[in-house]
Backbone as CSV, one residue per row, in Angstrom:
resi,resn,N_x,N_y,N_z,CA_x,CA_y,CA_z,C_x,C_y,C_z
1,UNK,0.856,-1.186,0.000,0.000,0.000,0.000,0.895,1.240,0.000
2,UNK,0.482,2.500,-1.422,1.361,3.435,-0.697,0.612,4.572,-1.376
3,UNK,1.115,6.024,-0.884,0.268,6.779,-1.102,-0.619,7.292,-0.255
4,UNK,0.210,6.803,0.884,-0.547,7.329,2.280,-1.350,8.598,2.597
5,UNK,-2.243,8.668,2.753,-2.568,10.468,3.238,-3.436,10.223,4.449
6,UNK,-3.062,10.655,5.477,-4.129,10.877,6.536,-5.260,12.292,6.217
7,UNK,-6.107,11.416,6.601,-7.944,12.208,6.369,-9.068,12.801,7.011
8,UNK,-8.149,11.916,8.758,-8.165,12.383,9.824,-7.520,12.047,10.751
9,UNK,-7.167,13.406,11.894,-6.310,13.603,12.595,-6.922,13.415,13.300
10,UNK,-6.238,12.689,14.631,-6.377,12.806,16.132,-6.787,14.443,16.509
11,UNK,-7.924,13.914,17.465,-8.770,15.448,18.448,-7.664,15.810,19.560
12,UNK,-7.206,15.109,20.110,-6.128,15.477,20.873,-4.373,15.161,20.729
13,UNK,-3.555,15.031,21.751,-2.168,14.820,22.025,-1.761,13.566,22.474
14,UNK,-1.106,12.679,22.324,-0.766,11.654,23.281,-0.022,12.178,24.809
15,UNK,0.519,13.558,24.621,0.538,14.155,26.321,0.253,15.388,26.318
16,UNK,-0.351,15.898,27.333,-1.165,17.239,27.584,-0.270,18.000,28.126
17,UNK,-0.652,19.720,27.703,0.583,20.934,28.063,1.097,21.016,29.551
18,UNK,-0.528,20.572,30.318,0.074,20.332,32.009,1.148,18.885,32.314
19,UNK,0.686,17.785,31.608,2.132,16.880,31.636,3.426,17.338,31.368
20,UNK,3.154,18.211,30.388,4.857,18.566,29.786,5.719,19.445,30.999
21,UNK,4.217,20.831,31.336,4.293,21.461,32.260,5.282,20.820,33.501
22,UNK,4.275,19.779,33.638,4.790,18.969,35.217,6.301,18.334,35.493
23,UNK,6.554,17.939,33.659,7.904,17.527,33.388,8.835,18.402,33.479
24,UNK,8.340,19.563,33.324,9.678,20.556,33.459,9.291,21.362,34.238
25,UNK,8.578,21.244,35.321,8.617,21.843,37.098,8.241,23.073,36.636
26,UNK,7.486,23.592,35.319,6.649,24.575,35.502,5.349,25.345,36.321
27,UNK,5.258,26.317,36.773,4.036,26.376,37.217,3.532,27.898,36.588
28,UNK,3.906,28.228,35.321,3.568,29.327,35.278,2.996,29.185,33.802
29,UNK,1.997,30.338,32.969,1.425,29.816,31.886,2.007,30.731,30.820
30,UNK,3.152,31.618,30.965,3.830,32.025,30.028,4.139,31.197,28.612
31,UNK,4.554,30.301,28.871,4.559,29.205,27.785,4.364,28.000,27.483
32,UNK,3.090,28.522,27.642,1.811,27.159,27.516,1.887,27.355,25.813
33,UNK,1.578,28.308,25.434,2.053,27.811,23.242,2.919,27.297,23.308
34,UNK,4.544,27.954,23.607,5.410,27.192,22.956,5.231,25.625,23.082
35,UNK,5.156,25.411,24.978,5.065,23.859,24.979,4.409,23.047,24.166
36,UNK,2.949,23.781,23.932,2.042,22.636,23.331,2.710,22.796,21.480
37,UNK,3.286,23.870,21.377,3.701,23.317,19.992,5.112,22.410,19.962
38,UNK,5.931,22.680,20.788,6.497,21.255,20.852,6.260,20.120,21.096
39,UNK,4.936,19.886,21.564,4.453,18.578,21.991,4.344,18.045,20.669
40,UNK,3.563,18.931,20.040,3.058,18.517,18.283,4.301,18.100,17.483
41,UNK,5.394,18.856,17.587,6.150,18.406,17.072,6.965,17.280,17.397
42,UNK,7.068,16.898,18.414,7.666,15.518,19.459,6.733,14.566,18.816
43,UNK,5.329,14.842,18.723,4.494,13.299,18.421,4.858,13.628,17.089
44,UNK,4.668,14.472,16.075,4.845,14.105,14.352,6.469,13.132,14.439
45,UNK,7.245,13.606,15.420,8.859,12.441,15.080,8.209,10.919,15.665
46,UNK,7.388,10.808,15.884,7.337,9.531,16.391,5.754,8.787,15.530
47,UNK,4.715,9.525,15.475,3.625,9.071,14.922,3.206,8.874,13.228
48,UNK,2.846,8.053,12.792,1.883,8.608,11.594,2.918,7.577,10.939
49,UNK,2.579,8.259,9.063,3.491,7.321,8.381,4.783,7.765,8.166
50,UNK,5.023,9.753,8.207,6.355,10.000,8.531,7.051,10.075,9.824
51,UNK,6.123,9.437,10.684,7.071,8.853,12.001,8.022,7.909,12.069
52,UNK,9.027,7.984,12.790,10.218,6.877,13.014,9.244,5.570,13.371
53,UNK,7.762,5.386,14.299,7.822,4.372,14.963,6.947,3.306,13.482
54,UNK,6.231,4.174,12.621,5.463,3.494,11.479,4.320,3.515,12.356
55,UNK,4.151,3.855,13.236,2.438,3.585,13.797,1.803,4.755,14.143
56,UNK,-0.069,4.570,14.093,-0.492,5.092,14.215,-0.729,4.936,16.275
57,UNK,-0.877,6.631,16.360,-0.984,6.109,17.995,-2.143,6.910,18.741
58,UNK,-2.577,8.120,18.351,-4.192,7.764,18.375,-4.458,8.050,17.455
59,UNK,-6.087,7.649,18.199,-7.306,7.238,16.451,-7.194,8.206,15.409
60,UNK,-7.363,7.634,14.130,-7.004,8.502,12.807,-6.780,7.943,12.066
61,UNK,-8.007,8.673,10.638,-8.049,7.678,9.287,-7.150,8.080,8.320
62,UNK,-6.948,6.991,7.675,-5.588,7.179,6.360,-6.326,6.387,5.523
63,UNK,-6.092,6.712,4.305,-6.289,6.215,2.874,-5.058,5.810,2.354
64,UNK,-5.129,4.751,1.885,-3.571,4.282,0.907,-4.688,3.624,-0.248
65,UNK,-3.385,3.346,-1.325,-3.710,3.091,-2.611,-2.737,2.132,-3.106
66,UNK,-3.311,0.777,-3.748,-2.674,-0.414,-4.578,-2.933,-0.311,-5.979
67,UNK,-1.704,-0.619,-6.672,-2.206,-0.862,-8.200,-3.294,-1.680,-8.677
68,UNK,-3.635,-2.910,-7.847,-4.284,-3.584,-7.833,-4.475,-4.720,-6.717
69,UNK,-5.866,-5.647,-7.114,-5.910,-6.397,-5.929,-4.803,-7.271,-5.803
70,UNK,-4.413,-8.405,-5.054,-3.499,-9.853,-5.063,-3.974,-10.899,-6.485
71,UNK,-2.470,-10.641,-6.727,-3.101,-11.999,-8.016,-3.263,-13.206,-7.639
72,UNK,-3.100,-13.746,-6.209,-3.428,-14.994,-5.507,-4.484,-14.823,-4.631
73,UNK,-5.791,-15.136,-4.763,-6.806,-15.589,-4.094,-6.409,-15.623,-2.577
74,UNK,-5.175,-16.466,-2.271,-4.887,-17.204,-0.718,-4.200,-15.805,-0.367
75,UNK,-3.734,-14.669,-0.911,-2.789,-13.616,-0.656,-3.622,-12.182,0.112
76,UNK,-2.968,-11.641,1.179,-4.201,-10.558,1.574,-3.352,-9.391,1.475
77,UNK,-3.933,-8.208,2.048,-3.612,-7.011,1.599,-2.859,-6.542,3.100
78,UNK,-1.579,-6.305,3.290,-1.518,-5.632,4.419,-1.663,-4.121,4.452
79,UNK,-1.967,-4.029,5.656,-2.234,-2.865,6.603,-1.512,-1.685,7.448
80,UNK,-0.848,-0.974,7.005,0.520,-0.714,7.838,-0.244,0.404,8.870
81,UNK,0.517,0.955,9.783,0.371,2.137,10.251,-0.581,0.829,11.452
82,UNK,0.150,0.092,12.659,-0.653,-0.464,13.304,-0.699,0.379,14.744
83,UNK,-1.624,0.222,15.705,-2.390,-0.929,15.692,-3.916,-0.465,15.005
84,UNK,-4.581,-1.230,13.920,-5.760,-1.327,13.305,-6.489,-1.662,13.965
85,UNK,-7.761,0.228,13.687,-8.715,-0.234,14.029,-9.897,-1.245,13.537
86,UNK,-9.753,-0.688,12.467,-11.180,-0.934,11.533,-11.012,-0.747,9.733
87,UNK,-11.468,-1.087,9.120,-11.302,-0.841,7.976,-12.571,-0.253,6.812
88,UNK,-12.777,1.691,6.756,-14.163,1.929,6.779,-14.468,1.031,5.124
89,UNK,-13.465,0.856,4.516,-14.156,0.830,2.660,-12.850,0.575,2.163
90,UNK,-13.399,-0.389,1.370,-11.855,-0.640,-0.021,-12.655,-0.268,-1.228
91,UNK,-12.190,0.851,-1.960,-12.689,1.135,-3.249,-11.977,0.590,-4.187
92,UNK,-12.783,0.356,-5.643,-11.754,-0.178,-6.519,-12.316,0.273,-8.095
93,UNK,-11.380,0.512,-8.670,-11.793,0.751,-10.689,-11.949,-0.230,-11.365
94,UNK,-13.487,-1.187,-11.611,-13.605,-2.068,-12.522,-12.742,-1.718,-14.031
95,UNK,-13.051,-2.908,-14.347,-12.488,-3.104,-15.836,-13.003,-1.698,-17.205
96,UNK,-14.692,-1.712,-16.567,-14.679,-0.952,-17.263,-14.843,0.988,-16.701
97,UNK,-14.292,1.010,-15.883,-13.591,2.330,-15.326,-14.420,3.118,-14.759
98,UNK,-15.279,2.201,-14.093,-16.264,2.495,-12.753,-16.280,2.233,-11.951
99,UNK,-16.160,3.338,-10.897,-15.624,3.047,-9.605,-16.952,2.435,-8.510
100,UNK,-16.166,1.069,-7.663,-17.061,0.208,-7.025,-16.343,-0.021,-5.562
101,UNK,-17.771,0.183,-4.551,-17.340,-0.365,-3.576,-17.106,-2.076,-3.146
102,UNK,-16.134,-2.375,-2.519,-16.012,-3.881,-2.321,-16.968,-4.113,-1.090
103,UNK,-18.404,-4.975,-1.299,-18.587,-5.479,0.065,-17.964,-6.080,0.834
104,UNK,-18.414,-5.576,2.048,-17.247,-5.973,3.594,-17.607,-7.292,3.904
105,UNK,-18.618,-7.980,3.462,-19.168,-9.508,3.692,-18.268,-10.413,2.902
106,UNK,-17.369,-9.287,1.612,-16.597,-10.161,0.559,-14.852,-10.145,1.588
107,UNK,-14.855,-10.093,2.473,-13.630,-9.829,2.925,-13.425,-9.663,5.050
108,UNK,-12.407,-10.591,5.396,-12.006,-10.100,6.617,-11.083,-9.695,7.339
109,UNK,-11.105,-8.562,8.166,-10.126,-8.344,8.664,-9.137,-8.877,9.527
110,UNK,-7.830,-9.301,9.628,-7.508,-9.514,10.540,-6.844,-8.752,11.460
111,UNK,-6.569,-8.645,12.539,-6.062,-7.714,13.461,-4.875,-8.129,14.872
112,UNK,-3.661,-8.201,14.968,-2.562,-9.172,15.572,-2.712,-8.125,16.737
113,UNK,-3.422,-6.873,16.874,-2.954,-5.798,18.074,-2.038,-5.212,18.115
114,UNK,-0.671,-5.566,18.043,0.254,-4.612,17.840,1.276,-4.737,16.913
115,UNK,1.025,-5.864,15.774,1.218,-5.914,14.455,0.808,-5.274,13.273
116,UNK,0.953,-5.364,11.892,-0.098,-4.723,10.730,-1.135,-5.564,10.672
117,UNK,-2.106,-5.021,10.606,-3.638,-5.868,10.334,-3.372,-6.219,8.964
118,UNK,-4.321,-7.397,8.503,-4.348,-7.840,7.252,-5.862,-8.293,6.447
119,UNK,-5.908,-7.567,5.052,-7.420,-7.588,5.061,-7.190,-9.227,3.600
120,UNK,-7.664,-10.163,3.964,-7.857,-11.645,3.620,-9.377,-11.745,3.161
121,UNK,-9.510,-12.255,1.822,-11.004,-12.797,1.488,-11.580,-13.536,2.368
122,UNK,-13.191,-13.101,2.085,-13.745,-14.354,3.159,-13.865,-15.674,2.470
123,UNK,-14.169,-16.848,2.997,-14.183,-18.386,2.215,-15.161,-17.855,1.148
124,UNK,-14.533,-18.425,-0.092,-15.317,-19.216,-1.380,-15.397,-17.544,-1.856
125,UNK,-14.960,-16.481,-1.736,-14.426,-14.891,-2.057,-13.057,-14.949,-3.608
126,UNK,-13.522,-14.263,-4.337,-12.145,-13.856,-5.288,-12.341,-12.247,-4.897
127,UNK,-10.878,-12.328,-5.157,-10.913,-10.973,-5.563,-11.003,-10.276,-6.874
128,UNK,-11.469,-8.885,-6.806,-12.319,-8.181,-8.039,-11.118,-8.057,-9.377
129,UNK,-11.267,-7.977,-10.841,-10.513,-7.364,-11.567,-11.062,-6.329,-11.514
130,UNK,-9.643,-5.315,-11.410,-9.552,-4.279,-11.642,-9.060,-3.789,-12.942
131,UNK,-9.339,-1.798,-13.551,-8.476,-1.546,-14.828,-6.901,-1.558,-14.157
132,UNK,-6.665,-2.046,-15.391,-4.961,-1.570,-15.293,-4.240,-0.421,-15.375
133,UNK,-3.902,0.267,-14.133,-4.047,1.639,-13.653,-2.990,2.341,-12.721
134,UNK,-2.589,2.559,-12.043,-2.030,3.234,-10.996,-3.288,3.834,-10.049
135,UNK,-3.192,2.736,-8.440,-4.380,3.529,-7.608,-5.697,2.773,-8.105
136,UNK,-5.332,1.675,-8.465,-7.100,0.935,-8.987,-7.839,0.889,-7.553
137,UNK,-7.102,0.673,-6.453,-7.884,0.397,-5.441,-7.308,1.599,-4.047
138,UNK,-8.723,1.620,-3.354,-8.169,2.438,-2.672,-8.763,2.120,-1.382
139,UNK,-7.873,2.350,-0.293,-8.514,1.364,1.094,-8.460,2.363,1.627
140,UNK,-9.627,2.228,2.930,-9.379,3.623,3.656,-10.114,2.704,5.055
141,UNK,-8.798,3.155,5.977,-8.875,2.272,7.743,-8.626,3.531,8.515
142,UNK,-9.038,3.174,10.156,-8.482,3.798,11.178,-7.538,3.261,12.021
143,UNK,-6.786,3.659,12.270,-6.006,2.824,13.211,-5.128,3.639,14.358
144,UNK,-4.616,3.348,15.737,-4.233,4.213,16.436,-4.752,2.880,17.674
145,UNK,-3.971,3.686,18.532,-4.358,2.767,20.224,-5.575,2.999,20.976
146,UNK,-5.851,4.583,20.104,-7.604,4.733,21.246,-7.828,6.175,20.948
147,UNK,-9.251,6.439,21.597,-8.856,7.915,21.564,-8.354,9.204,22.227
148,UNK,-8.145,8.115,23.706,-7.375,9.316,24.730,-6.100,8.922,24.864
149,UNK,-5.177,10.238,25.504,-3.884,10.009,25.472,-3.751,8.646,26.446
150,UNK,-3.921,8.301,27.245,-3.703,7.146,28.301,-3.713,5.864,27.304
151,UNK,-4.090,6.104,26.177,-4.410,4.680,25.360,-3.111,4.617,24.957
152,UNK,-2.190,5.345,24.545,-1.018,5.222,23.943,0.107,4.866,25.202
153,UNK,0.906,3.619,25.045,1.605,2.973,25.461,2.620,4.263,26.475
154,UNK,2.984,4.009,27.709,3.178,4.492,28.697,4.794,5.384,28.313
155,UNK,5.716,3.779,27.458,6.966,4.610,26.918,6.950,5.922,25.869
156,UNK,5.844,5.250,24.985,5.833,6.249,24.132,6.039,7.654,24.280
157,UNK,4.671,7.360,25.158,4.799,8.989,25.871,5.500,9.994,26.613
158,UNK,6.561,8.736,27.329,7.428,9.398,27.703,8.622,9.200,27.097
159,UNK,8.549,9.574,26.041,9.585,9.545,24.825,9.313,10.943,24.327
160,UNK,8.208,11.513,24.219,7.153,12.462,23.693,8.030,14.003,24.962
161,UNK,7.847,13.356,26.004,8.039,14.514,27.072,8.998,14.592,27.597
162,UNK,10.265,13.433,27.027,11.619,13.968,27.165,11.860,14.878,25.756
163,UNK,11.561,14.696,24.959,12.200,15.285,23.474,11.695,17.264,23.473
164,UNK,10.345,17.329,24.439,9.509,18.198,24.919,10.417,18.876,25.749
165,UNK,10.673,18.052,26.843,11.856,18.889,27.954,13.258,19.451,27.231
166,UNK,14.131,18.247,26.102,14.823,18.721,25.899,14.684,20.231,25.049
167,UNK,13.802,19.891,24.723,14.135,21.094,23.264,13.718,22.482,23.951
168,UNK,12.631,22.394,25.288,12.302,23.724,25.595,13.663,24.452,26.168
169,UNK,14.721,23.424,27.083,15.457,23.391,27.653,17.033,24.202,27.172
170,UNK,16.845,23.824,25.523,18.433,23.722,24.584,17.192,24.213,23.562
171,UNK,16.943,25.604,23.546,16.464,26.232,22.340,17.391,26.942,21.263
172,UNK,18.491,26.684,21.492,19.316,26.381,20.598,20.285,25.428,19.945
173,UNK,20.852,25.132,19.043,21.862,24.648,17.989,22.990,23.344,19.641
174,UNK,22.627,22.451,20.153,23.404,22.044,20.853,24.524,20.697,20.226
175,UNK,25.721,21.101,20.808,26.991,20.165,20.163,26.840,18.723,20.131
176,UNK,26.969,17.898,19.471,27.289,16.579,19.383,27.703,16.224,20.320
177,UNK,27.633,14.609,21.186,28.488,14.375,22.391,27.858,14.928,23.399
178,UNK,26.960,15.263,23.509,26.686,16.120,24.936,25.303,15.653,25.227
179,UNK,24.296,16.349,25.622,22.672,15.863,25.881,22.520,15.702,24.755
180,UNK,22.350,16.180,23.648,21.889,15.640,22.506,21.996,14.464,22.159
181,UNK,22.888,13.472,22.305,23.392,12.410,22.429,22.363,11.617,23.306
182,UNK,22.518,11.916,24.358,21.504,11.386,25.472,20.309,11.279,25.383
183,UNK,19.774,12.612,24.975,18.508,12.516,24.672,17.958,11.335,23.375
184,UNK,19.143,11.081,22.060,18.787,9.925,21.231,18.531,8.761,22.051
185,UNK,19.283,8.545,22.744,19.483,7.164,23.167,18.416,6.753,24.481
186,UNK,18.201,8.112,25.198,16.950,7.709,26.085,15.719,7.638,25.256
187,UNK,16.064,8.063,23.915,14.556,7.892,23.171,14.170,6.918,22.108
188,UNK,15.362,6.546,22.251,15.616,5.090,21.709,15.023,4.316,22.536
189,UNK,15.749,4.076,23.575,15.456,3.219,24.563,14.034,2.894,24.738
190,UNK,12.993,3.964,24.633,11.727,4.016,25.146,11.196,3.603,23.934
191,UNK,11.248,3.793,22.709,10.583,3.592,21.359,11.039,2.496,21.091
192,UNK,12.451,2.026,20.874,13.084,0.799,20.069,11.650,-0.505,20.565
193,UNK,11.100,-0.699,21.017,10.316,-2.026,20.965,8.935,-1.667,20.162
194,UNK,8.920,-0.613,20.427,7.504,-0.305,19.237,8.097,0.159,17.899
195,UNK,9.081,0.070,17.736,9.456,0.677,16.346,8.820,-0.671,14.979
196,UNK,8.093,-0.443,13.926,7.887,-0.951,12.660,9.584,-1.286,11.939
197,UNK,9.963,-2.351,11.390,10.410,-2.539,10.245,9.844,-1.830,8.805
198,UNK,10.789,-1.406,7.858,10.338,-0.654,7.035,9.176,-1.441,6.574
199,UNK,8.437,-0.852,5.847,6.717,-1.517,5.604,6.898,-1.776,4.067
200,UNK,6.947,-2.670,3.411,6.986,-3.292,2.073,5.810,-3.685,1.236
């Protein structure tokens, strides 16, 4: 699947301006913007499909696009951007260049939780010909851990509100070898088990 576009965004943050606040022993609301726009920017390095981790981490729909269906019957479609919620519609361009929805009775989802979901025919199911095209089909899922920040895995987040501390901290250009350094590797540390393999 590629051709990603998210269609919708998460209503909130995976951590709130008073968490960040609390992380860096603030008590004053002078810079309640800046924080919360570094928060935004801490989750875009880690979330979505131009995130390091490949996952979605809260709820939020994406559309991707295949040239076409599997030329093997037994073959399914993966799902990237886990963990999957749901899968609203797979659209597709018949042969003769009318666009059709696939019934969801023709197809099931599967879902591993914190793997890529995979969408598999149901028994005694083919899949549709499509024209020969670029984008014949087009799937559109939600996927993410939930819709409040607490749904998103405990490291994550605090991966989110060190990168938050550092940067309010070193608002400028800081040397190699020093916290900068540190800060990779404590944020490594916290992400490396949720991180995706590149998605193929």
């Amino acid at each position: 699947m590629y051709g990603l576009v998210r269609t919708a965004a998460p209503t909130t943050t995976p951590v709130t301006t008073a968490e960040a606040k609390a992380q860096l022993r603030i008590d004053h609301n002078d810079d309640d913007a800046f924080i919360a726009a570094l928060i935004d920017v801490a989750t875009n390095h880690v979330d979505g499909w131009s995130g390091v981790l490949g996952r979605a981490l809260l709820t939020q729909t994406w559309r991707g696009h295949l040239d076409a269906f599997p030329d093997d019957d037994r073959d399914g479609i993966d799902v990237p951007l886990p963990p999957l919620q749901s899968v609203s519609s797979i659209a597709y361009i018949d042969r003769d260049g009318a666009t059709q929805t696939l019934n969801s009775a023709r197809y099931r989802v599967l879902d591993s939780g914190t793997e890529r979901g995979r969408i598999v025919l149901a028994f005694g199911e083919t899949w549709p010909q499509t024209r020969d095209q670029e984008q014949a089909v087009t799937t559109t899922f939600v996927a993410g851990y939930g819709d409040a920040a607490s749904d998103v895995p405990q490291a994550i987040r605090q991966a989110i509100l060190l990168m938050v501390s550092h940067w309010y901290e070193h608002r400028g250009i800081v040397e190699m070898g020093t916290v900068s350094d540190e800060l990779a590797l404590g944020v490594r540390a916290l992400t490396d088990p949720f991180r995706m393999v590149a998605f193929q």
